[in-house]
PDB file with one MODEL, atoms N, CA, C and O in Angstrom:
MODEL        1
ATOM      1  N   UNK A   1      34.967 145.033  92.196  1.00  0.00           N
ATOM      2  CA  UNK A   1      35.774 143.954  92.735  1.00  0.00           C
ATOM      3  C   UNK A   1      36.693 143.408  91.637  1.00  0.00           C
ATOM      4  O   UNK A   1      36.094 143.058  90.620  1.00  0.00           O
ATOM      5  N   UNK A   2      38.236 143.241  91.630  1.00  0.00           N
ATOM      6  CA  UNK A   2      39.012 142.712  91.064  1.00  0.00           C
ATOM      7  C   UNK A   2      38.467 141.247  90.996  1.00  0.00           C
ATOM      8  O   UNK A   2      37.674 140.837  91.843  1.00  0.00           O
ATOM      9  N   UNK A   3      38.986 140.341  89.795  1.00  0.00           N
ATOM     10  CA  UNK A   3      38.851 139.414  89.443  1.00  0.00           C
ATOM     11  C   UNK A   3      41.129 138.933  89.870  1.00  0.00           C
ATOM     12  O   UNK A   3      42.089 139.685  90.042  1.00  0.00           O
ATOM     13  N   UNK A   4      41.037 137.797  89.863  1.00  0.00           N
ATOM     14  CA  UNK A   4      42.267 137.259  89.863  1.00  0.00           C
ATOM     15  C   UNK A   4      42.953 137.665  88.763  1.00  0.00           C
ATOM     16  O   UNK A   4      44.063 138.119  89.043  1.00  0.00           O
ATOM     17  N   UNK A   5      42.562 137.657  87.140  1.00  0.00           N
ATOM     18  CA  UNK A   5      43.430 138.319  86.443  1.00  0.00           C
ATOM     19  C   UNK A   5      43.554 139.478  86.646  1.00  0.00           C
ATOM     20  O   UNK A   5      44.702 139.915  86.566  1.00  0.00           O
ATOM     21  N   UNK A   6      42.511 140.373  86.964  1.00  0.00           N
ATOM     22  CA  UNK A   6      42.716 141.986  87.179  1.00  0.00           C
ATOM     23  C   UNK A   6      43.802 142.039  88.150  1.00  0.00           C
ATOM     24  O   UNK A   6      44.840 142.686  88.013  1.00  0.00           O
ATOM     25  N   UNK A   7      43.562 141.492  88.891  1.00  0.00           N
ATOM     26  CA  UNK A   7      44.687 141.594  90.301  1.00  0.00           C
ATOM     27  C   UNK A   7      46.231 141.491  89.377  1.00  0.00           C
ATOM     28  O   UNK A   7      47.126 142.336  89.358  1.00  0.00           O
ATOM     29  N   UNK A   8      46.181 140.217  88.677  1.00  0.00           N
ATOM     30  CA  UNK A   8      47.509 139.590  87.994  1.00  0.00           C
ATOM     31  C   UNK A   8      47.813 141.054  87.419  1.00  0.00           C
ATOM     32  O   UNK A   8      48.682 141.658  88.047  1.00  0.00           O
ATOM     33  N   UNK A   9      47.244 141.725  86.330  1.00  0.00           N
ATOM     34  CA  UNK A   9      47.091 142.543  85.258  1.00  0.00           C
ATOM     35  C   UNK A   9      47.742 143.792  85.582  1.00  0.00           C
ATOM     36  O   UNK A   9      48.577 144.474  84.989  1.00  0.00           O
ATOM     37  N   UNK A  10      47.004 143.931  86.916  1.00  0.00           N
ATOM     38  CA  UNK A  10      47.883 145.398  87.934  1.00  0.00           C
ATOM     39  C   UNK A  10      48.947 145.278  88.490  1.00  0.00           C
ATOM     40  O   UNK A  10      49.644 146.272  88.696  1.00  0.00           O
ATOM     41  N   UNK A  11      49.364 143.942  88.897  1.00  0.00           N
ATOM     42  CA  UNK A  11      50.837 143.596  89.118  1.00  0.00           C
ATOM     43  C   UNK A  11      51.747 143.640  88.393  1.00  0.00           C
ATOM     44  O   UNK A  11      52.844 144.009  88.810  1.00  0.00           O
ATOM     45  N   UNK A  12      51.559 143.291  87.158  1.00  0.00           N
ATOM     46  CA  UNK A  12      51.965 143.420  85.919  1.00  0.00           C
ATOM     47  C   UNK A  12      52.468 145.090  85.021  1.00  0.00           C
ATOM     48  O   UNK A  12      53.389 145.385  84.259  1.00  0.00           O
ATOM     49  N   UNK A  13      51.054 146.019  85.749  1.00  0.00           N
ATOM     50  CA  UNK A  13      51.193 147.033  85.145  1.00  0.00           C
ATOM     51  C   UNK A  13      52.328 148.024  86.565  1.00  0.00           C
ATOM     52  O   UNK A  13      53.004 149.006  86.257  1.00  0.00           O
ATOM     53  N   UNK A  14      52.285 147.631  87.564  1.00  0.00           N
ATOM     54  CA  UNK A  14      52.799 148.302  88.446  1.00  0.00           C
ATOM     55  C   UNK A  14      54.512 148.047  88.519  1.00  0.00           C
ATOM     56  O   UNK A  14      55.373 148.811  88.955  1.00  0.00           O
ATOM     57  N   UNK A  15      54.681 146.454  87.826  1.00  0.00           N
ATOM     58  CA  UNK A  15      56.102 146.414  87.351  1.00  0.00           C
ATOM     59  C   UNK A  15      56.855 146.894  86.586  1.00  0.00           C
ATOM     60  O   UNK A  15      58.029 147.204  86.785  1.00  0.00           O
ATOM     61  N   UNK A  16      55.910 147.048  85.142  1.00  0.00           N
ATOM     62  CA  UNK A  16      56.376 147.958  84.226  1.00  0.00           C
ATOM     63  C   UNK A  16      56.832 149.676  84.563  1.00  0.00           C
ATOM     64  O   UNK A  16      57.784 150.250  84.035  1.00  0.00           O
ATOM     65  N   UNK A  17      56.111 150.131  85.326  1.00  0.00           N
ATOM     66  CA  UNK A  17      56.197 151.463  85.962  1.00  0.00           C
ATOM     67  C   UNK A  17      57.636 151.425  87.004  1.00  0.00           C
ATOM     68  O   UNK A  17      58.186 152.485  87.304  1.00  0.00           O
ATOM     69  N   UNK A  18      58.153 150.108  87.496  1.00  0.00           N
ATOM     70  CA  UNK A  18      59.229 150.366  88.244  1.00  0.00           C
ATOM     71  C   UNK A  18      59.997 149.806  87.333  1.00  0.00           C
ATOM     72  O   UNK A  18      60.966 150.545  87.155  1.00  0.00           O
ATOM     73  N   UNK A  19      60.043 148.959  86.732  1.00  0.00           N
ATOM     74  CA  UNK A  19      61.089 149.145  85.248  1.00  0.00           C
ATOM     75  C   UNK A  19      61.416 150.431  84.336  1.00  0.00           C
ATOM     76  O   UNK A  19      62.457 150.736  83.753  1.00  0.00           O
ATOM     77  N   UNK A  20      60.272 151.024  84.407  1.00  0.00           N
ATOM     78  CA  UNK A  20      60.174 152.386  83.520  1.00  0.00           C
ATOM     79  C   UNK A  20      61.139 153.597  84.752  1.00  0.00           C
ATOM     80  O   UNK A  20      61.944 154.447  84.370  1.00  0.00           O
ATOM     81  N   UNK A  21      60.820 153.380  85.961  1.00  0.00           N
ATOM     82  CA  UNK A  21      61.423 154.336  86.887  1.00  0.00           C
ATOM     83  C   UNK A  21      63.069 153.959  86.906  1.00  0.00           C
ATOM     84  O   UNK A  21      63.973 154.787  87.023  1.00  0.00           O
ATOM     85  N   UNK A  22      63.224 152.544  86.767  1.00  0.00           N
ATOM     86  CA  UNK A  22      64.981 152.161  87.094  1.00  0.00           C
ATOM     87  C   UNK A  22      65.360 152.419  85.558  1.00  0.00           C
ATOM     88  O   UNK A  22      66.255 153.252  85.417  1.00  0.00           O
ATOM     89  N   UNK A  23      64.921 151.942  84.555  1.00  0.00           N
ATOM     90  CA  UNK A  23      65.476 152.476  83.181  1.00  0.00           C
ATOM     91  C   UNK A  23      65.778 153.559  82.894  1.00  0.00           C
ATOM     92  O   UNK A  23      66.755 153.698  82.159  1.00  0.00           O
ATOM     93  N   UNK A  24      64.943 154.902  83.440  1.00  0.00           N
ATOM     94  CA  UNK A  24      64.922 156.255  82.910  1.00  0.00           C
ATOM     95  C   UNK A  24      66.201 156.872  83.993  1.00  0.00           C
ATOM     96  O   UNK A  24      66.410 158.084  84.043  1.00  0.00           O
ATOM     97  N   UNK A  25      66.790 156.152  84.607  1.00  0.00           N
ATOM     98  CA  UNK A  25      67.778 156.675  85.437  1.00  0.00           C
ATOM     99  C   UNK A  25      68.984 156.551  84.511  1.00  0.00           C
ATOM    100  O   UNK A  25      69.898 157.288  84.881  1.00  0.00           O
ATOM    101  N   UNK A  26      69.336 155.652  83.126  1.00  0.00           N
ATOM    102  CA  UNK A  26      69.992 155.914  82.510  1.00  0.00           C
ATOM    103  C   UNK A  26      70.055 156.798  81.642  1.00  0.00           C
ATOM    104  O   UNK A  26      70.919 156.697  80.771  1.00  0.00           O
ATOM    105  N   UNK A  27      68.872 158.251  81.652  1.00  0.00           N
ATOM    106  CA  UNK A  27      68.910 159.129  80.956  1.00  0.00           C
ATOM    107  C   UNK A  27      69.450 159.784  81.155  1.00  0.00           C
ATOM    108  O   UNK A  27      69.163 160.105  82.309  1.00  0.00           O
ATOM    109  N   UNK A  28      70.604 160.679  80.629  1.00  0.00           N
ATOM    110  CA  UNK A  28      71.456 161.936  81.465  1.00  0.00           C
ATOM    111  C   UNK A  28      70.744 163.176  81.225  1.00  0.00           C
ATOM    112  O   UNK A  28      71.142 164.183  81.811  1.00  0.00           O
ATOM    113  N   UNK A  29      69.861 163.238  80.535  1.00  0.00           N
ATOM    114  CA  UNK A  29      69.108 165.078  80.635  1.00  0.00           C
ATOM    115  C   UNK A  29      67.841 164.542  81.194  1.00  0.00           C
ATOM    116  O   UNK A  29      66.987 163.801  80.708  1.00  0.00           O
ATOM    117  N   UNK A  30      68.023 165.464  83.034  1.00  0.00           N
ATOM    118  CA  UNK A  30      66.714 165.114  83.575  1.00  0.00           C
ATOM    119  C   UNK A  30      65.338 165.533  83.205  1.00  0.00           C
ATOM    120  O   UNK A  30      64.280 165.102  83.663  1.00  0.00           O
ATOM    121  N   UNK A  31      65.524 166.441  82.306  1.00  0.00           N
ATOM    122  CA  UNK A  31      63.870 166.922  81.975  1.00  0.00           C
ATOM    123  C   UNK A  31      63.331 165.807  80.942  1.00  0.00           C
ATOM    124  O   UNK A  31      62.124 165.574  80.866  1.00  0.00           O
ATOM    125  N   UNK A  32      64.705 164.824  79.794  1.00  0.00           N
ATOM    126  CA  UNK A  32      63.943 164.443  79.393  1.00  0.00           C
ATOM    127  C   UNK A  32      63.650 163.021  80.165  1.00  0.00           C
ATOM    128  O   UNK A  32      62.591 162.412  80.012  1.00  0.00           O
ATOM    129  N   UNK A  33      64.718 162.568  81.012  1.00  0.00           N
ATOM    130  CA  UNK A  33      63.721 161.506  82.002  1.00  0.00           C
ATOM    131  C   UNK A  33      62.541 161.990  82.672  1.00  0.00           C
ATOM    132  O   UNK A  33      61.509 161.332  82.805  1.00  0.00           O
ATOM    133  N   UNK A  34      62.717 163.099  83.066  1.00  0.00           N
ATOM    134  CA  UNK A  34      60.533 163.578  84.202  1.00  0.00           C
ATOM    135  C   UNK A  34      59.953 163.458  83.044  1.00  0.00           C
ATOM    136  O   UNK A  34      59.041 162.651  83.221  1.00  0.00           O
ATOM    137  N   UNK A  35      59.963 163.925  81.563  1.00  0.00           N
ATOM    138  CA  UNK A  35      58.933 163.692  80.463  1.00  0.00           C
ATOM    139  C   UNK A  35      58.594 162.162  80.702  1.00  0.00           C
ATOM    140  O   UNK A  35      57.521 161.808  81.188  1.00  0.00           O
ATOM    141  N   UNK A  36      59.739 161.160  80.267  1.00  0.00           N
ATOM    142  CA  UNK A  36      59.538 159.764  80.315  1.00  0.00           C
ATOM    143  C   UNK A  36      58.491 159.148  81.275  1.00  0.00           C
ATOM    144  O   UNK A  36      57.351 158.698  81.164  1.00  0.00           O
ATOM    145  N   UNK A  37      59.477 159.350  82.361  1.00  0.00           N
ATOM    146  CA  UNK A  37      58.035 158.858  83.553  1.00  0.00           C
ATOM    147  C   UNK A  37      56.864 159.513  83.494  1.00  0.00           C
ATOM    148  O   UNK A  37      55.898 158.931  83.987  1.00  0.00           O
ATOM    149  N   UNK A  38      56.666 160.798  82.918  1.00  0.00           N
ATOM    150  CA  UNK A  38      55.222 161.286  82.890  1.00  0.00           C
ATOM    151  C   UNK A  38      54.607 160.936  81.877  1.00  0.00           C
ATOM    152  O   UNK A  38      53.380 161.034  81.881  1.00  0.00           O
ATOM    153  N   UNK A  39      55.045 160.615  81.145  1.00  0.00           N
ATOM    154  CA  UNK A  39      54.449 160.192  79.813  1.00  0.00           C
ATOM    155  C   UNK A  39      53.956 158.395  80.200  1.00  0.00           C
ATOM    156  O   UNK A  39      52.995 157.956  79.569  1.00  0.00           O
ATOM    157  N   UNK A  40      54.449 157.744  80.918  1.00  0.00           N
ATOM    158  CA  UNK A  40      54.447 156.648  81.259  1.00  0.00           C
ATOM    159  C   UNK A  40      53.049 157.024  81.875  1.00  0.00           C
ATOM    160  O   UNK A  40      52.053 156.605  81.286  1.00  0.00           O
ATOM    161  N   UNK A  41      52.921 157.656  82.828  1.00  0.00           N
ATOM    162  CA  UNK A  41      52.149 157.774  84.072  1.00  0.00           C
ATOM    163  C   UNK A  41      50.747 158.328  83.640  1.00  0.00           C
ATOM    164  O   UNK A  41      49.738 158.397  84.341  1.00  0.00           O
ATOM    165  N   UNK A  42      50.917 158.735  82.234  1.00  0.00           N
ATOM    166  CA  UNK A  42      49.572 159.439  81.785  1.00  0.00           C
ATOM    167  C   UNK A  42      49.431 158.103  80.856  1.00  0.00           C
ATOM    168  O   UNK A  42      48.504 158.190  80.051  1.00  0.00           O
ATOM    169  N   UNK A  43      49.948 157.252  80.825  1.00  0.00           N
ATOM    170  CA  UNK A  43      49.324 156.558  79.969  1.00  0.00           C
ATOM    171  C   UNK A  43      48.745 155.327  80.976  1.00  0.00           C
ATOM    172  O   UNK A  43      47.856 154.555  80.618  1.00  0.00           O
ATOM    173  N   UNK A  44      49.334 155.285  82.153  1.00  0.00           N
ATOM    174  CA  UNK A  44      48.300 154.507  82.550  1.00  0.00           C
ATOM    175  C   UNK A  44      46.987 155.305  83.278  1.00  0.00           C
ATOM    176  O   UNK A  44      45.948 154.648  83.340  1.00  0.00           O
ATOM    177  N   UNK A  45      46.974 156.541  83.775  1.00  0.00           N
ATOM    178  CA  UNK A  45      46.100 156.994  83.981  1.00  0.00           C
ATOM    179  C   UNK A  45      44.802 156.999  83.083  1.00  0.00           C
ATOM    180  O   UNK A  45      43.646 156.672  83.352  1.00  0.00           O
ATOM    181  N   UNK A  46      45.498 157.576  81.690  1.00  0.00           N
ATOM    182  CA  UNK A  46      44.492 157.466  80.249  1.00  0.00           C
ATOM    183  C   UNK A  46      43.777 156.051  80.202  1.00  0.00           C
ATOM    184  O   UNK A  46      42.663 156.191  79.697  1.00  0.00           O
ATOM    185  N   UNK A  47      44.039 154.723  80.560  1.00  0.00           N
ATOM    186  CA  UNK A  47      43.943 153.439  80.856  1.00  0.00           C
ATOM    187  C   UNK A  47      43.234 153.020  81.618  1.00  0.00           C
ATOM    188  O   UNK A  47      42.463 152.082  81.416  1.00  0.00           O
ATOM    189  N   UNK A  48      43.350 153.590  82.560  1.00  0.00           N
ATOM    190  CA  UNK A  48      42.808 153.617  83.926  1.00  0.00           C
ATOM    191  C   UNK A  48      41.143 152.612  83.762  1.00  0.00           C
ATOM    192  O   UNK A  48      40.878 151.436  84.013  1.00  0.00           O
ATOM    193  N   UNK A  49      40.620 153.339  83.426  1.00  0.00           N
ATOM    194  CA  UNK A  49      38.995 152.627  83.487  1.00  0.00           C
ATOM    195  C   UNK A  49      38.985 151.491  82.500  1.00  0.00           C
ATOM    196  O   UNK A  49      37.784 151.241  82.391  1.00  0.00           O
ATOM    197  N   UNK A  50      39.694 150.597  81.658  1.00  0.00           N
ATOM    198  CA  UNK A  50      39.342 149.367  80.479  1.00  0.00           C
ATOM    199  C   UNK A  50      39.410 148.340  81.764  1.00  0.00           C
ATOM    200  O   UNK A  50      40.172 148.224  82.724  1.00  0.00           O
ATOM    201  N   UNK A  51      38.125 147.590  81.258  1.00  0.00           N
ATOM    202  CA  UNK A  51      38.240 146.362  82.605  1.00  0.00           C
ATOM    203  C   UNK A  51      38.216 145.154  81.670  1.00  0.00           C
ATOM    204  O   UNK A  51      38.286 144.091  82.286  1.00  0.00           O
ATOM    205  N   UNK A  52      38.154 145.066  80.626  1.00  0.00           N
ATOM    206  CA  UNK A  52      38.585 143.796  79.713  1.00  0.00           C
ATOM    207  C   UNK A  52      39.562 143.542  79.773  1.00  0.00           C
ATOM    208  O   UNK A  52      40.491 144.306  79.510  1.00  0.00           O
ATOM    209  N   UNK A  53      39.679 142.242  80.183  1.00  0.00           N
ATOM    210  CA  UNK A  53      41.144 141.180  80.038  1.00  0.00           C
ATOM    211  C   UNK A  53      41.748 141.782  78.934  1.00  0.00           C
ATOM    212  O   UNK A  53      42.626 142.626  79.109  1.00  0.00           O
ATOM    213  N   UNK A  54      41.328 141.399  77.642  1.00  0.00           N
ATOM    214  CA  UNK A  54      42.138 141.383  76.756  1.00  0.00           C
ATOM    215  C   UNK A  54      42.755 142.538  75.888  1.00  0.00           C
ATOM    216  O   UNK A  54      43.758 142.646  75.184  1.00  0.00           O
ATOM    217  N   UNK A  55      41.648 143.400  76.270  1.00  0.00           N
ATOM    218  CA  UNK A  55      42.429 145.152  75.801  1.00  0.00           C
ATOM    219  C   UNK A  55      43.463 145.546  76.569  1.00  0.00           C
ATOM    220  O   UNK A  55      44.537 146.027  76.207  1.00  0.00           O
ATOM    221  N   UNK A  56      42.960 145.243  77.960  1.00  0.00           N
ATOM    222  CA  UNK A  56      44.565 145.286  79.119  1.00  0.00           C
ATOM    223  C   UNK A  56      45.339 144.828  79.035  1.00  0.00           C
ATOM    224  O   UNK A  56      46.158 145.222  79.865  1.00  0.00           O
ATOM    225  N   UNK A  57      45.832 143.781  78.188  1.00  0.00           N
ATOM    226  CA  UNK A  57      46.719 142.767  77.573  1.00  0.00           C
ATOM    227  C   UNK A  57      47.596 143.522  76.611  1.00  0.00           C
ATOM    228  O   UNK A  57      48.811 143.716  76.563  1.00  0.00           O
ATOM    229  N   UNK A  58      46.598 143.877  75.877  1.00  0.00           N
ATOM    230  CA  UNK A  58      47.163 144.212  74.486  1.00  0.00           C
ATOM    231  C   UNK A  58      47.455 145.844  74.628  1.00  0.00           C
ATOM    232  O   UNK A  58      48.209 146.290  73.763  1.00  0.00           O
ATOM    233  N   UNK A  59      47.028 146.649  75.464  1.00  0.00           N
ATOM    234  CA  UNK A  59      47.833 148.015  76.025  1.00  0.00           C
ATOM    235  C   UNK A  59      49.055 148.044  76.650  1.00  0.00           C
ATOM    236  O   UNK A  59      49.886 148.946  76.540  1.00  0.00           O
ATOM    237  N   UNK A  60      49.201 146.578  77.616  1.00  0.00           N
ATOM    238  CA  UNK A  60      50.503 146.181  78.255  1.00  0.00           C
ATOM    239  C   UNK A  60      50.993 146.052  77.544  1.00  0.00           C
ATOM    240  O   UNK A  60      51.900 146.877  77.652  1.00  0.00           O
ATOM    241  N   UNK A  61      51.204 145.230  76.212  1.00  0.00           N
ATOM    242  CA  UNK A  61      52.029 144.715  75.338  1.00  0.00           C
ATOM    243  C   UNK A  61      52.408 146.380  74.391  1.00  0.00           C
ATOM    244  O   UNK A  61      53.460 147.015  74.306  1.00  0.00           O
ATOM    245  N   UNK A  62      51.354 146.577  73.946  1.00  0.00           N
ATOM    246  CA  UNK A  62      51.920 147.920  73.316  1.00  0.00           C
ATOM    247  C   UNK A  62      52.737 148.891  73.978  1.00  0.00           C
ATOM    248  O   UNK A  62      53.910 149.173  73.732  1.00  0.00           O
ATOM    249  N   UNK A  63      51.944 149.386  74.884  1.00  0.00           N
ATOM    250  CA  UNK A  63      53.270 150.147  75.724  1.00  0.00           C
ATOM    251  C   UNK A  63      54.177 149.864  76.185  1.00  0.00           C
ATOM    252  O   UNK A  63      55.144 150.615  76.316  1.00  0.00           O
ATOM    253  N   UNK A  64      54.114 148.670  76.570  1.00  0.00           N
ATOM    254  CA  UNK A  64      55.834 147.673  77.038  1.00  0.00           C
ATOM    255  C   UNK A  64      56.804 147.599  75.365  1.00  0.00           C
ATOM    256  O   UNK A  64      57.907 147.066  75.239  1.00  0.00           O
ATOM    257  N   UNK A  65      56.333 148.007  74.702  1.00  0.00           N
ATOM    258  CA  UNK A  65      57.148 148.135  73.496  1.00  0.00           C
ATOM    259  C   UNK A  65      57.674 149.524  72.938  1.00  0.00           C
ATOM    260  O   UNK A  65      58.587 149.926  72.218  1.00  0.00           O
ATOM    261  N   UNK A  66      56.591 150.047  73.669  1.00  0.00           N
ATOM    262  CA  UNK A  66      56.935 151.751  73.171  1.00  0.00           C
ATOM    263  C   UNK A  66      58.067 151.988  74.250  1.00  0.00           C
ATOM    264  O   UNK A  66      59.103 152.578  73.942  1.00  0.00           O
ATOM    265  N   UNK A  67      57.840 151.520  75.493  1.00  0.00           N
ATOM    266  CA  UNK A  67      59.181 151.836  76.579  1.00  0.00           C
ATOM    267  C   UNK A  67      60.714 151.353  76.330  1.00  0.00           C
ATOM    268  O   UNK A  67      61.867 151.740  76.515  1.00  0.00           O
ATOM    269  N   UNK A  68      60.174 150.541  75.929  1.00  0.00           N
ATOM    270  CA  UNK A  68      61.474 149.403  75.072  1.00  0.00           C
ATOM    271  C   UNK A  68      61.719 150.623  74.265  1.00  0.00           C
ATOM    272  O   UNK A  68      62.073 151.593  74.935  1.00  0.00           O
ATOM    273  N   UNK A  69      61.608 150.819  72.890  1.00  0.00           N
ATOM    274  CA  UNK A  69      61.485 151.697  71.937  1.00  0.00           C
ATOM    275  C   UNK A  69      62.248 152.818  72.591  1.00  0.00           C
ATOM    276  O   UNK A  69      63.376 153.147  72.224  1.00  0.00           O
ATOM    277  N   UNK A  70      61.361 153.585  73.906  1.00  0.00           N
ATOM    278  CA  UNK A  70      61.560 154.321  73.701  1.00  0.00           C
ATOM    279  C   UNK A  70      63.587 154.866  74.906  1.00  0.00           C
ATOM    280  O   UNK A  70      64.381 155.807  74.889  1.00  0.00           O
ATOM    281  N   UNK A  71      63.438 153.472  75.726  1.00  0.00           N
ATOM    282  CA  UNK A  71      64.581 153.757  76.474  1.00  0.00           C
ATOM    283  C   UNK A  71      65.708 153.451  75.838  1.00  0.00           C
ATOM    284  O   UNK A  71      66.769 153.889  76.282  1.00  0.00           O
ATOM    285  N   UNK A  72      65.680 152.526  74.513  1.00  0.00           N
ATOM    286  CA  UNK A  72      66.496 152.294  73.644  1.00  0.00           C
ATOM    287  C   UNK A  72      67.298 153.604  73.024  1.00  0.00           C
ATOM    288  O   UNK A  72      68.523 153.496  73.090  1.00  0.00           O
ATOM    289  N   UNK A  73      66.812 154.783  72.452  1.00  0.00           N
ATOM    290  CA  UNK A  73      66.424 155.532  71.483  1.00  0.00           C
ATOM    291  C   UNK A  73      66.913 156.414  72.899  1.00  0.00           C
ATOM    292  O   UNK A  73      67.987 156.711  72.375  1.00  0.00           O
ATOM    293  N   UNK A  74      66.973 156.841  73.777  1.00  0.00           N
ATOM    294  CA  UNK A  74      66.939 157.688  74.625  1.00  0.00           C
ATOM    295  C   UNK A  74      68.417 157.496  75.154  1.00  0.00           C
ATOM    296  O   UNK A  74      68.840 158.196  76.074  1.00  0.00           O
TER     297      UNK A  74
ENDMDL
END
């Protein structure tokens, strides 16, 4: 059973993933946008099972920086 932050936490993580989908449309070589989103998509899969608040926090924050990082750079 989700807790209210878990709920918050997945809302959170499911935004980043449609930020990550509308950003990577400014990539002009499509293989390396399908890498992007897959690389996105394995990392929340890899994720998948942490049910602590605060590691889920701090994975959001890291990877919301690597996307940054990495749509910058792209």
């Amino acid at each position: 059973m989700l807790t209210l932050q878990h709920f918050i936490l997945q809302k959170r993580v499911l935004n980043m993933y449609r930020q990550v989908l509308r950003a990577s449309r400014s990539i002009p070589d499509p293989h390396a946008r399908a890498e992007t989103v897959a690389w996105f998509r394995s990392e929340i899969d890899r994720n998948r099972h942490i049910t602590d608040i605060h590691a889920i926090e701090s994975k959001i924050t890291v990877t919301l920086r690597e996307v940054r990082q990495l749509l910058r750079v792209s």
